[in-house]
C-alpha positions as CSV (number, residue, x, y, z in Angstrom):
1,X,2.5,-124.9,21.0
2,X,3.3,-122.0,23.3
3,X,3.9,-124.8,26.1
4,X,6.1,-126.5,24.1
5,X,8.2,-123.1,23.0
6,X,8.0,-122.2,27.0
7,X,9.2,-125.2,27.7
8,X,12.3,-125.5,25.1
9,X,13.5,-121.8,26.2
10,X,13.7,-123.2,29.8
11,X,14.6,-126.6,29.7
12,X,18.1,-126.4,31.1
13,X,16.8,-124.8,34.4
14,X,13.7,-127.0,34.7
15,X,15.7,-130.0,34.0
16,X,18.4,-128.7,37.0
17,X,15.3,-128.1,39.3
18,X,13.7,-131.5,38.4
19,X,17.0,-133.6,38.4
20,X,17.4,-132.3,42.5
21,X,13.7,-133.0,43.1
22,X,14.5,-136.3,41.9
23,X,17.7,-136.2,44.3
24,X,15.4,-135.7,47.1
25,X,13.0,-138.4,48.1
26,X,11.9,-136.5,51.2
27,X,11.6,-133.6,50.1
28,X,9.5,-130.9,51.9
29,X,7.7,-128.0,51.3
30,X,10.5,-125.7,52.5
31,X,13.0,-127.9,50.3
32,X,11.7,-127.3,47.1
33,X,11.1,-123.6,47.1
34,X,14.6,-123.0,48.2
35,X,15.6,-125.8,44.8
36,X,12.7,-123.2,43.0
37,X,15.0,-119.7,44.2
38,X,18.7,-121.2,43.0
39,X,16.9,-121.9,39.6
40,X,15.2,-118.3,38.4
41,X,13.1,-118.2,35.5
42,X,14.8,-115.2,33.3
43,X,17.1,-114.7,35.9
44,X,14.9,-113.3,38.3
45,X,11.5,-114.7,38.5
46,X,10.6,-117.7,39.8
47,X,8.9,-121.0,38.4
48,X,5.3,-121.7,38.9
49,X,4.5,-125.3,40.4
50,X,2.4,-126.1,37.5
51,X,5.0,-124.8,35.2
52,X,7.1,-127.8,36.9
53,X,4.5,-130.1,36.9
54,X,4.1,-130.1,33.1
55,X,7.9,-130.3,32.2
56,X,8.2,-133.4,34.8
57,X,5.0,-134.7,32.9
58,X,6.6,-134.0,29.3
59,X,10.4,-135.1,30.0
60,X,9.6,-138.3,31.6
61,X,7.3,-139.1,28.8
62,X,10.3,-138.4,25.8
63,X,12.7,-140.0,28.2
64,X,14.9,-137.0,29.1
65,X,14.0,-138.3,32.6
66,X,13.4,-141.4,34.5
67,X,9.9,-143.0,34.2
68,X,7.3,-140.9,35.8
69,X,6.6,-141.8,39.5
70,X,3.1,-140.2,41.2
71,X,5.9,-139.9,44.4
72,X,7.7,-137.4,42.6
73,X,4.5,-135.7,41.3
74,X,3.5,-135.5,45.1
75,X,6.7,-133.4,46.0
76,X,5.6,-130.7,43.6
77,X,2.1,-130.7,44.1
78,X,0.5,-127.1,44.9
79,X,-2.0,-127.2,48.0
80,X,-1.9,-130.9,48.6
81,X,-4.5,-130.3,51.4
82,X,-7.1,-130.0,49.2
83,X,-7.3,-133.8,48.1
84,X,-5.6,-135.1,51.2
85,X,-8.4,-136.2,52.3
86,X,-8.6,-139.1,49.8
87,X,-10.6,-137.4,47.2
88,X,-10.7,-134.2,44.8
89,X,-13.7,-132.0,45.3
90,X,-14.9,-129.6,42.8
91,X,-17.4,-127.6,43.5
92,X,-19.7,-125.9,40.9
93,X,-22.7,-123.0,41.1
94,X,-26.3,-123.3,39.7
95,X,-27.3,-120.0,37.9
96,X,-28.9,-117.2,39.5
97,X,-32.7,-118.0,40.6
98,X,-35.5,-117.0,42.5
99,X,-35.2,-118.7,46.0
100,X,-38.5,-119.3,48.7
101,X,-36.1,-118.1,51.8
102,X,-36.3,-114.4,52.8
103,X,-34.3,-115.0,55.9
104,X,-32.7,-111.9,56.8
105,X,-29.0,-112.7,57.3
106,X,-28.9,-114.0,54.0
107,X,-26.9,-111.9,51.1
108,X,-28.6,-110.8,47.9
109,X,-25.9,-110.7,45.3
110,X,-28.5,-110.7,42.1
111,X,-25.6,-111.8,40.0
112,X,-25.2,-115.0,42.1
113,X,-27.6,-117.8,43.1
114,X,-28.9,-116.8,46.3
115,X,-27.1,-116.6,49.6
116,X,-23.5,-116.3,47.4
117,X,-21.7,-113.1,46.9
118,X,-19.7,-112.5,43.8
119,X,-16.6,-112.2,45.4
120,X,-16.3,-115.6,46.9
121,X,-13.5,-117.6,44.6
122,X,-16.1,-120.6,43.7
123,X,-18.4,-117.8,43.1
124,X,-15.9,-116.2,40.6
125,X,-15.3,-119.2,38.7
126,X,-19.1,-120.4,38.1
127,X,-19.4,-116.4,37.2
128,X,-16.4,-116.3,34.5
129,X,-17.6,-119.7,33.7
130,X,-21.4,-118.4,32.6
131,X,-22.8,-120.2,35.6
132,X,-21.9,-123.6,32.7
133,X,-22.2,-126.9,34.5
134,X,-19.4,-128.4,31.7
135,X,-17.4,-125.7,31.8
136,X,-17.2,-124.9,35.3
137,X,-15.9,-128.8,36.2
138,X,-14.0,-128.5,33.2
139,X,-12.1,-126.0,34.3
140,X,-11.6,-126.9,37.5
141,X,-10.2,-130.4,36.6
142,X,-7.5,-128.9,34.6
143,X,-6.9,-126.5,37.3
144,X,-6.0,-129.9,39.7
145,X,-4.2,-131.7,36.9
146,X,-2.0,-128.7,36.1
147,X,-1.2,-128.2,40.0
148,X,-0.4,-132.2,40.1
149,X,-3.6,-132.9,41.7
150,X,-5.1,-136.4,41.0
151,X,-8.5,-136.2,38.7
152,X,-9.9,-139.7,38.9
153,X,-11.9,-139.9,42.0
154,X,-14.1,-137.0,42.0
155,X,-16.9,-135.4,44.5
156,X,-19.3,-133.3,42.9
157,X,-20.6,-130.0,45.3
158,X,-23.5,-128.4,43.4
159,X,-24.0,-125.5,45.3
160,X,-26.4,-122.3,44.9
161,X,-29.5,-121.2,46.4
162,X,-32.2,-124.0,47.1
163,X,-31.5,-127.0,45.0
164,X,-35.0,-128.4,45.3
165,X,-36.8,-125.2,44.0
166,X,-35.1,-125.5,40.5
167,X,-36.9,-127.0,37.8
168,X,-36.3,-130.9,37.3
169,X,-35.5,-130.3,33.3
170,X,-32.6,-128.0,34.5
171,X,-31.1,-130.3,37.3
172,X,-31.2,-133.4,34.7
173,X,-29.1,-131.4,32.4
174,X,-27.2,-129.7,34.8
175,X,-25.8,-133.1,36.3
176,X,-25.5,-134.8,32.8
177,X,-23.5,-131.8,31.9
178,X,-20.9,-132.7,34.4
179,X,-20.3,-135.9,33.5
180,X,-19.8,-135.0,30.0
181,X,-17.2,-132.9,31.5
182,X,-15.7,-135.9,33.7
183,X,-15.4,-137.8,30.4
184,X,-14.5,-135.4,27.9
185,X,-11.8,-134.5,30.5
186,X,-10.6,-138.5,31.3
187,X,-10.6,-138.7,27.4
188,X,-8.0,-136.0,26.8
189,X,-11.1,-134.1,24.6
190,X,-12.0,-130.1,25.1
191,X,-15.0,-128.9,24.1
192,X,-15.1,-126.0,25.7
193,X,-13.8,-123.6,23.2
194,X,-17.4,-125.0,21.0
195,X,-19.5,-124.2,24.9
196,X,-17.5,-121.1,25.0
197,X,-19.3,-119.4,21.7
198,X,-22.8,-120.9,21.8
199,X,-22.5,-119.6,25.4
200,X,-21.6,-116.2,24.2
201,X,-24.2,-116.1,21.5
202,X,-27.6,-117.8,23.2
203,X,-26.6,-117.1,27.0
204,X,-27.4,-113.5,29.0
205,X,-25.1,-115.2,31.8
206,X,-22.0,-115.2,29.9
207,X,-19.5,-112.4,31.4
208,X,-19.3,-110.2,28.3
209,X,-23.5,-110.3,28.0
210,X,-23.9,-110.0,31.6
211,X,-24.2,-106.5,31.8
212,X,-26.3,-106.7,35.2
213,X,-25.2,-104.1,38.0
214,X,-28.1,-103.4,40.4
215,X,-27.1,-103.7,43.8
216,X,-29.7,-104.5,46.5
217,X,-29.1,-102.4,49.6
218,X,-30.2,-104.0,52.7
219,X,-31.2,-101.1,54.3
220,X,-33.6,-99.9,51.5
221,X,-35.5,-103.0,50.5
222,X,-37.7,-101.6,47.9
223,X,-37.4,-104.6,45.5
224,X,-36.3,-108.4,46.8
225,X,-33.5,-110.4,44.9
226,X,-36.6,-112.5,43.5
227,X,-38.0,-109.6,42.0
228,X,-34.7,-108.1,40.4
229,X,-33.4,-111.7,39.6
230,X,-36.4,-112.6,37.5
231,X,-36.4,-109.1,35.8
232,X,-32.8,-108.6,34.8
233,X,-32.7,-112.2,33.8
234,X,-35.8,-111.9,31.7
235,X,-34.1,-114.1,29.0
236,X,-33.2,-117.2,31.3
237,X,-36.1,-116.9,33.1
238,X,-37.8,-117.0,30.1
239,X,-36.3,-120.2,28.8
240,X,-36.4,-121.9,31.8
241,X,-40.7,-121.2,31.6
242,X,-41.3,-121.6,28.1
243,X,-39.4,-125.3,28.6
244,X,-41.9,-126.2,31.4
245,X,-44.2,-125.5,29.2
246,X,-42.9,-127.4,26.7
247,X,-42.4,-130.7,28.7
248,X,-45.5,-130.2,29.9
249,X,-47.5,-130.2,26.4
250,X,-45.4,-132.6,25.4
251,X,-42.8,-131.1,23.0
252,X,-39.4,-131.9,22.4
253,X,-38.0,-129.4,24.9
254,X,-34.8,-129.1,22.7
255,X,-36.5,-127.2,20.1
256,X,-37.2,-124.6,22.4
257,X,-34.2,-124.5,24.9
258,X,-30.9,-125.7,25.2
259,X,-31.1,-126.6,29.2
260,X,-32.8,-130.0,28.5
261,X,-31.8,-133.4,29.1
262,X,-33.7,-136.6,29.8
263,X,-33.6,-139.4,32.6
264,X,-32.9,-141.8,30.1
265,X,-29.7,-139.4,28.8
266,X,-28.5,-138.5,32.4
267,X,-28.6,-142.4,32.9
268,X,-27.0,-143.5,30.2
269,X,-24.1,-140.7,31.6
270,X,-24.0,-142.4,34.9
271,X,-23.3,-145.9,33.4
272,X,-20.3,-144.7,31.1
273,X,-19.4,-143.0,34.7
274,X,-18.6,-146.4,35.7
275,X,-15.7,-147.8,34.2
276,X,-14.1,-143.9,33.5
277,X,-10.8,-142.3,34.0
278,X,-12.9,-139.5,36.0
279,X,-15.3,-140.9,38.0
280,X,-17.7,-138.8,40.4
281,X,-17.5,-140.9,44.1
282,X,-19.6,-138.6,45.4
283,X,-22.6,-135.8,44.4
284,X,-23.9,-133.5,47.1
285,X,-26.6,-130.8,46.7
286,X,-27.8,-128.3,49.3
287,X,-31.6,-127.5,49.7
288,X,-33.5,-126.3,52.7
289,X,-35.4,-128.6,55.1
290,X,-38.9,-127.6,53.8
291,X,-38.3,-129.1,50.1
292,X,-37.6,-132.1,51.6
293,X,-40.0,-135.1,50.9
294,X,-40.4,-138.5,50.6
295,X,-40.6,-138.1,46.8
296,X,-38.2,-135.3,46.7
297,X,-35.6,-137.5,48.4
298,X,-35.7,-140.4,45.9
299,X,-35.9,-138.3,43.4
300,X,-32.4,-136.6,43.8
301,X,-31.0,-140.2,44.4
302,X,-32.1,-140.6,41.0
303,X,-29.9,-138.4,40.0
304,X,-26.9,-139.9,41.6
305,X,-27.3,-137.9,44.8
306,X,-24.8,-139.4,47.8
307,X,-25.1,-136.1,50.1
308,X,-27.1,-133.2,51.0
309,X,-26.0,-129.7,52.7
310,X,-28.7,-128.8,54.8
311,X,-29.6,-125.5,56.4
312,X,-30.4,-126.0,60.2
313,X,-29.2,-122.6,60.9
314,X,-30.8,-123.1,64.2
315,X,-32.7,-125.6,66.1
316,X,-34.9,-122.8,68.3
317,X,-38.3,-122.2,67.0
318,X,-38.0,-118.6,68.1
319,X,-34.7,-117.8,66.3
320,X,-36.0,-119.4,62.7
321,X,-39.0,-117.2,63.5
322,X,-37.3,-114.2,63.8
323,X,-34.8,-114.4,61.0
324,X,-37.8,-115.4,58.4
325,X,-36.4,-118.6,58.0
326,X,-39.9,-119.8,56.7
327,X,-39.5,-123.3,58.4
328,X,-39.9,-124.5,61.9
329,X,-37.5,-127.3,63.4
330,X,-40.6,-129.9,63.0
331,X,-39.1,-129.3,59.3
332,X,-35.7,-129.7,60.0
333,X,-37.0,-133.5,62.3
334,X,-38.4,-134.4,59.1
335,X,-35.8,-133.9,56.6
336,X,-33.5,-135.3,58.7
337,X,-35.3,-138.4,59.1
338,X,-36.0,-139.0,55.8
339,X,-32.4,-138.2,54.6
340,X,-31.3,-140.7,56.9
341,X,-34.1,-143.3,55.9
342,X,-33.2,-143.4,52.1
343,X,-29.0,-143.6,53.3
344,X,-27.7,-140.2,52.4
345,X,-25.1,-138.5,54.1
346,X,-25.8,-135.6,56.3
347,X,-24.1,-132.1,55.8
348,X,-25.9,-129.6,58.0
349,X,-25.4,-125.6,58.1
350,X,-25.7,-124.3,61.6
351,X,-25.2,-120.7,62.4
352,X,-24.2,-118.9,65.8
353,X,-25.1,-115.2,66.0
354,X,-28.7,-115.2,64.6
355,X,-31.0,-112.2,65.6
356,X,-32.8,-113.4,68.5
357,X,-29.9,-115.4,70.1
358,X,-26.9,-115.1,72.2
359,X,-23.6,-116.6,72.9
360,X,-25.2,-119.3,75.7
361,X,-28.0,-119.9,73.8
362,X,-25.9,-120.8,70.5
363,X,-24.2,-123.0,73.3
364,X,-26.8,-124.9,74.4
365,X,-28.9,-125.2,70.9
366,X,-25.5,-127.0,69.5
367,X,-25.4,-129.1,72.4
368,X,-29.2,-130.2,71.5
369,X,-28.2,-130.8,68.3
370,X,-26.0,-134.0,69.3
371,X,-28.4,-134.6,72.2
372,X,-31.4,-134.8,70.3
373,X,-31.5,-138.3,68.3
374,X,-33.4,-136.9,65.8
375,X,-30.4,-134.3,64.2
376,X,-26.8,-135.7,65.0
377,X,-25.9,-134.8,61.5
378,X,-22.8,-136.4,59.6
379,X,-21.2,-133.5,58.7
380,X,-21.3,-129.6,59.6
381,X,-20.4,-126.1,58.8
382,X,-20.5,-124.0,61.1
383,X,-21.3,-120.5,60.0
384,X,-21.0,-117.7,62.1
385,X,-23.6,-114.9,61.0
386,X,-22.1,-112.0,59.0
387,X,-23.6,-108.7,58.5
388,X,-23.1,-108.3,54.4
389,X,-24.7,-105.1,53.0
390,X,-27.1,-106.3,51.0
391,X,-29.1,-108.6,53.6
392,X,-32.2,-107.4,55.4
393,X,-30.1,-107.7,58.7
394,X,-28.4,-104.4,57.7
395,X,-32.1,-102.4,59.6
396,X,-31.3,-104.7,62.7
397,X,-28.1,-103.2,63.1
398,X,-28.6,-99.7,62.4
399,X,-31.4,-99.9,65.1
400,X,-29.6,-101.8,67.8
401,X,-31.2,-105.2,67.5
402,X,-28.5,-107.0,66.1
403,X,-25.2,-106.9,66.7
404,X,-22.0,-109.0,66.1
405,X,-20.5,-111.0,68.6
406,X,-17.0,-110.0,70.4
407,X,-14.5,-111.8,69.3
408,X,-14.0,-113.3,73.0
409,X,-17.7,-114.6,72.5
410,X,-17.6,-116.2,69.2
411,X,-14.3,-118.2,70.7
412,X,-16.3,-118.9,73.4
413,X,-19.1,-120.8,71.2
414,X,-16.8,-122.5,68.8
415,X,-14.3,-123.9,71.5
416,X,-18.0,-125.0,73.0
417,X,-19.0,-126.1,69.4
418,X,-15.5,-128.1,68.8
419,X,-15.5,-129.8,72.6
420,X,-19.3,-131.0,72.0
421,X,-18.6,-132.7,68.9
422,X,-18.7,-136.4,68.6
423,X,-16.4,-138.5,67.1
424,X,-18.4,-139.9,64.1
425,X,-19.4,-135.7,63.0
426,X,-16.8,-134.0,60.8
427,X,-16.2,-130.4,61.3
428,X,-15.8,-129.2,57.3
429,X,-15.9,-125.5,57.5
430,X,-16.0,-123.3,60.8
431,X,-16.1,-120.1,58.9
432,X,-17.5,-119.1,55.6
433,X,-14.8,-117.6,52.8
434,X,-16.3,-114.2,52.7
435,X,-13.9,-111.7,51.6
436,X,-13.5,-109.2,54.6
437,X,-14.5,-106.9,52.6
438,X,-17.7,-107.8,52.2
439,X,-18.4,-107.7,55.5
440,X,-19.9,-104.8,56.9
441,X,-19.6,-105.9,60.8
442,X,-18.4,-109.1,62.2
443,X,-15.8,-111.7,62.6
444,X,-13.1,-110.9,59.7
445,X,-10.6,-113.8,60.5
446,X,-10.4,-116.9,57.8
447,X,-8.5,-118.6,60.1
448,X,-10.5,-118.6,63.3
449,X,-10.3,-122.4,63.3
450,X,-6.5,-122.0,64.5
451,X,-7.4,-120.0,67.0
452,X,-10.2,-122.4,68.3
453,X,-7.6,-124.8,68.2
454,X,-4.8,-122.8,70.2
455,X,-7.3,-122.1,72.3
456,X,-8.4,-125.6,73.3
457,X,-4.4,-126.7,73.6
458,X,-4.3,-123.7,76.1
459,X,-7.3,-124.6,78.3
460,X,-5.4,-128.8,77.8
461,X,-8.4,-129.8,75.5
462,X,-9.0,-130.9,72.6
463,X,-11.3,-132.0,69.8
464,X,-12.5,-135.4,68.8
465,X,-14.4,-134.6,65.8
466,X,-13.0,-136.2,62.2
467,X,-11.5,-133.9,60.9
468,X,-9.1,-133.1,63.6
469,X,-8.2,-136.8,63.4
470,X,-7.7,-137.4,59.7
471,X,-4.6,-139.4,59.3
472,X,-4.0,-137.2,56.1
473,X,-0.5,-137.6,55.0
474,X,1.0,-139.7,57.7
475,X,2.7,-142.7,57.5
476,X,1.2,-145.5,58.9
477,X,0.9,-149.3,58.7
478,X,-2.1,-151.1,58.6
479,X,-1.2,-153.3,61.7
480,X,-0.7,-149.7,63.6
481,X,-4.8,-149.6,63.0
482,X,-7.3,-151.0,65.3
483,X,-11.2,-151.3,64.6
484,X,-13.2,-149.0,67.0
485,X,-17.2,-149.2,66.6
486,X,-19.8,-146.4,68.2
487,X,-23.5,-146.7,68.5
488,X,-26.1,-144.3,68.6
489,X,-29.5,-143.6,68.1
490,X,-30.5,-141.9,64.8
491,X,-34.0,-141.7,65.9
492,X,-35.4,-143.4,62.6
493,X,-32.8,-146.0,63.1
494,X,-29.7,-147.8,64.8
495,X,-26.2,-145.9,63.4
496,X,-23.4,-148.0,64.1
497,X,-19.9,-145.6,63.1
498,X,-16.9,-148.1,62.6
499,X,-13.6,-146.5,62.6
500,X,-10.0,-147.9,61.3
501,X,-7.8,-145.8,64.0
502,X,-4.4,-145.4,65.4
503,X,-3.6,-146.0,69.7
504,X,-4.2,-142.1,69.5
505,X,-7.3,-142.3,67.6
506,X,-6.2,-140.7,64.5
507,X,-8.3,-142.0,61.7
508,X,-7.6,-143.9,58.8
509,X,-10.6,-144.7,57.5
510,X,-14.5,-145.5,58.5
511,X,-18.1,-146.8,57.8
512,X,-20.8,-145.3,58.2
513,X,-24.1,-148.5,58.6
514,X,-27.6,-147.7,59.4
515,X,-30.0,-149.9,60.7
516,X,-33.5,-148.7,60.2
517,X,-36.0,-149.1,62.8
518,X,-39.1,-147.4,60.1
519,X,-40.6,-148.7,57.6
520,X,-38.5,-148.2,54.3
521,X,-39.7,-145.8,51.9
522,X,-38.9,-147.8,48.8
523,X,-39.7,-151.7,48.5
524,X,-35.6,-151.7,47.4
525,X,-35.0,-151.4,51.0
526,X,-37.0,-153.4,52.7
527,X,-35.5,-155.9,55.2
528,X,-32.0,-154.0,54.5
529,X,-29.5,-152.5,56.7
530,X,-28.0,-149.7,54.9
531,X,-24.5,-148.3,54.5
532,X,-24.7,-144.9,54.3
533,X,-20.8,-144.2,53.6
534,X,-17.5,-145.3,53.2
535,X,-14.4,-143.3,53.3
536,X,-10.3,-143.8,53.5
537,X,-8.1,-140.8,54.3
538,X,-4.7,-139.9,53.2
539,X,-3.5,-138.5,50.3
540,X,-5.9,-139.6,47.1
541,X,-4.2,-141.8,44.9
542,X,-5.0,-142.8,41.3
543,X,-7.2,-146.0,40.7
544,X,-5.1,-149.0,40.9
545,X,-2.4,-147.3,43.1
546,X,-0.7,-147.9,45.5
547,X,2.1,-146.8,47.9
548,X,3.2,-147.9,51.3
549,X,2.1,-146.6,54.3
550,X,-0.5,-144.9,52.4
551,X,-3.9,-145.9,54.1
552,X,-5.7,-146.0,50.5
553,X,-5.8,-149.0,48.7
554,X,-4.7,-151.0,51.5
555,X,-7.8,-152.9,52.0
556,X,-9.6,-151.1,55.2
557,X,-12.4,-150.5,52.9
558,X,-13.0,-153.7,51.9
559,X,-12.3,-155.2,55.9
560,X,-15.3,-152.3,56.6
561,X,-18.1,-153.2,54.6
562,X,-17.2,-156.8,55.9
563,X,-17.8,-156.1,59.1
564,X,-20.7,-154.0,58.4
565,X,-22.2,-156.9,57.2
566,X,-21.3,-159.6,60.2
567,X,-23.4,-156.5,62.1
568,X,-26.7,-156.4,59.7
569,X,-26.9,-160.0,59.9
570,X,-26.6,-160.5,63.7
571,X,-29.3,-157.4,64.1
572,X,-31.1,-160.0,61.5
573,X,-31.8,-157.9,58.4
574,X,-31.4,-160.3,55.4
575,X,-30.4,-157.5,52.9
576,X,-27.4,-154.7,53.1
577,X,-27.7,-152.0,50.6
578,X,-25.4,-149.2,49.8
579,X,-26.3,-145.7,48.5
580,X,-22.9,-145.9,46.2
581,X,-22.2,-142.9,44.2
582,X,-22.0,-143.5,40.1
583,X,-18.4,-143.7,40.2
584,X,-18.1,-146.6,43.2
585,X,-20.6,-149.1,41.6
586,X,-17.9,-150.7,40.1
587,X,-16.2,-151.5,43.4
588,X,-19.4,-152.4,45.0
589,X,-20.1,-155.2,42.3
590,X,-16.7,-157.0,43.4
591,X,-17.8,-156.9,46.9
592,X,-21.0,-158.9,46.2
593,X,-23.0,-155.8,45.6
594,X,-25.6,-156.5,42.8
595,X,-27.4,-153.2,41.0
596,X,-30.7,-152.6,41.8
597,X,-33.2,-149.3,41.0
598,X,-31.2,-146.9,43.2
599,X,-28.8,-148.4,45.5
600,X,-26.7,-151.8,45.3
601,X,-27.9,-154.7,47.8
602,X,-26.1,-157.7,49.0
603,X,-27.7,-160.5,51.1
604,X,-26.3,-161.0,54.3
């Protein structure tokens, strides 16, 4: 209702500022805030974008305006970046939890899973949100429809502390929770006013019964974040025990907690998932190499798994040593292997600056990391360590053992880090979002990767990793596109990365196919080349859309997986399976893909 009354007090000025949007197919950024500054709300202030958004969505739908056209909705998007890379991430926070790391560097924020700081923006929203799987994606898919993002094609980031070292009963119901968001959302229903107040009733995380304020200083480490964490949360980690128990005598865990959900419920979840209006294309995790297993790996496929953030940190025995890592890079060899085995994608976290290390050591151990057959991971962050008051780190720096590197040396690494990079790795995140003032000592700047960048254009270099070559929101015809195809060794197995890429190698879209040389870890995959991923860049459009020069939905996918298939059967597997996310099985199927257990398999 308040909408509505917003809405009919402005309508003349939102219709003017619409009606020369509409006036303006090529609009740019520039162009429409100066349209915003002749059209003040009140006289003075100034429209919001998603204010816009919802009269264009409201006026077209009475007729007041032409029909609505997604091309129009693109010239008023806010921060089209963040789905420019063909889908719309949102990224939710387990609870707070005891973790099995003690590494040094790490923060201990007790009101945040472990190795987050309550200041970080995701942080923030899980926090306000009471740490609520349903209402944390909730909100956040209202947050991109409002802004005039698309919500149909979603990946799912769980992050916060290990993963792996939460209970299964919890992870069940924390991933069928967000699906019931994703369908409650595509439905146009909102439950979240009926989460809100059993929330605010049953839960000690909800904001105005989270009265927690001890803060751990690094220096004086008296009491660990596990300690603290399982004492100031007596009450959830009470619940969380007394359901183990439960499950484990064989009592309907409801009756004694309201975490709980089954396999056969999160399935059920996964198949409505589908055919949806939101659908998750993706679900990535983080857990450390150590709680990685053969078991623990098909287990989290079970739960619809696609990707895993992994922490390398470093790949020196010394260094993980000296930062209490608790894992040795035999681990890390492992994990990696069986990751790659069972088809998930690859996200490692890799950080410069440890204790113990130096600028040309950083150097070198990221060259190994491509050298070595038994990392090259698909994806990395690169995160450059931080001195944050409450990590153990703090004593290293007050008595000379650590310090931060110059600004001059951490440029020198990540111009290394970017030059090293192969094509087929994607460089997601070079520096972590930590508000500078949480940061006691050490680099402050957000935007270092700009300066990495002006300083490879200065030295006439430049970086060949993916996401320097996303073709994001360029133009382009598929005939300007050319298949390129690299091989390497994946030390488990043959990776073959097929590309879709312009004469200047800008990418459009590409493949990721393994082809195991080990023994397969589930009887599914025998005899089966494997692809691993699939992904087209520019600007994600709805299901079903189209619009030209617009490399999605123009086939490349489909022209991909074909060829990904001439290459499994002339390597002579007789089987290609896919680890396809919930919300891609559907696409599979009408590519010959058939459903097995965990993955969908085609013969070749």
């Amino acid at each position: 209702m308040q909408q509505y009354t917003e809405l009919e007090r402005y309508r003349g000025s939102l219709i003017a500022i619409l009606q020369e949007v509409l006036r303006h197919p090529d609009l740019t950024r520039k162009g429409l805030e100066r349209i915003i500054r002749r059209h003040p709300k009140d006289g003075s202030g100034l429209f919001r974008r998603d204010e816009i958004i919802r009269a264009y969505r409201h006026l077209t739908a009475t007729g007041e305006l032409p029909p609505f056209d997604p091309t129009v909705l693109e010239r008023l998007r806010r921060k089209p970046v963040r789905t420019r890379s063909g889908v719309t991430p949102v990224t939710v926070l387990t609870k707070p939890f005891p973790c099995p790391g003690e590494c040094i560097f790490c923060p201990n924020d007790v009101r945040m899973p472990k190795s987050y700081l309550s200041d970080e923006p995701g942080a923030q929203r899980a926090e306000a949100n009471s740490f609520d799987p349903y209402l944390q994606t909730y909100a956040r898919l209202q947050a991109y429809h409002n802004i005039g993002h698309p919500t149909d094609k979603i990946e799912i980031i769980v992050l916060g502390g290990t993963w792996s070292f939460y209970p299964e009963s919890y992870q069940i119901w924390f991933i069928k929770r967000i699906f019931d968001a994703l369908h409650d959302f595509g439905k146009g229903i909102d439950r979240t006013a009926e989460v809100e107040s059993t929330l605010q009733h049953d839960s000690q995380l909800h904001p105005e019964r989270n009265t927690v304020n001890v803060a751990i200083k690094g220096t004086d480490l008296t009491q660990r974040y596990n300690q603290i964490v399982q004492e100031v949360y007596r009450q959830e980690m009470y619940r969380s025990r007394e359901q183990a128990t439960a499950i484990r005598a064989g009592i309907a865990a409801r009756t004694v907690a309201t975490e709980f959900a089954t396999w056969e419920e999160l399935e059920a979840a996964h198949r409505e998932n589908e055919e949806a209006a939101c659908r998750a294309v993706g679900l990535v995790i983080e857990t450390r190499p150590d709680h990685i297993s053969a078991d623990e790996v098909l287990r989290i496929r079970r739960l619809g798994c696609t990707k895993v953030q992994i922490g390398f940190q470093s790949l020196n025995d010394t260094v993980l040593r000296l930062n209490k890592r608790g894992h040795n890079v035999a681990a890390t060899r492992r994990a990696v292997r069986l990751l790659r085995q069972t088809g998930f994608k690859i996200h490692a976290h890799w950080m410069p600056n440890l204790y113990g290390s130096s600028p040309a050591d950083d150097s070198a151990d990221y060259a190994q990391m491509f050298a070595d057959p038994d990392f090259r991971p698909d994806e990395l962050k690169i995160y450059p360590c931080s001195l944050i008051e409450s990590a153990e780190l703090m004593q290293y720096h007050a008595d000379g053992r650590w310090q931060p590197y110059s600004e001059s040396e951490l440029l020198g690494v990540l111009v290394s880090v970017f030059e090293n990079t192969p094509e087929y790795c994607r460089l997601t995140r070079v520096i972590r979002d930590i508000p500078s003032t949480d940061i006691v000592v050490g680099n402050k700047q957000t935007n270092f990767r700009e300066v990495v960048d002006r300083e490879l254009k200065r030295r006439g270099s430049k970086s060949r990793e993916i996401r320097s070559r996303e073709i994001r929101n360029r133009q382009v015809s598929p005939v300007a596109l050319h298949l390129d195809e690299i091989t390497y060794d994946g030390g488990c197995s043959q990776e073959v990365f097929l590309q879709y890429i312009t004469d200047d190698r800008q990418i459009a879209a590409f493949l990721r196919l393994s082809l195991p040389q080990k023994p397969a870890l589930t009887p599914e995959l025998d005899n089966a080349a494997m692809i691993r991923e699939v992904h087209v860049y520019g600007q994600s459009l709805q299901i079903g859309e189209s619009a030209s020069g617009q490399a999605q939905h123009a086939g490349l996918g489909t022209a991909l997986i074909e060829r990904a298939v001439e290459i499994a059967a002339e390597a002579g597997y007789q089987r290609i399976a896919v680890i396809s996310a919930v919300g891609t099985r559907a696409y599979y199927r009408k590519r010959g893909f058939v459903d097995g257990h965990l993955y969908q398999i085609r013969d070749v």
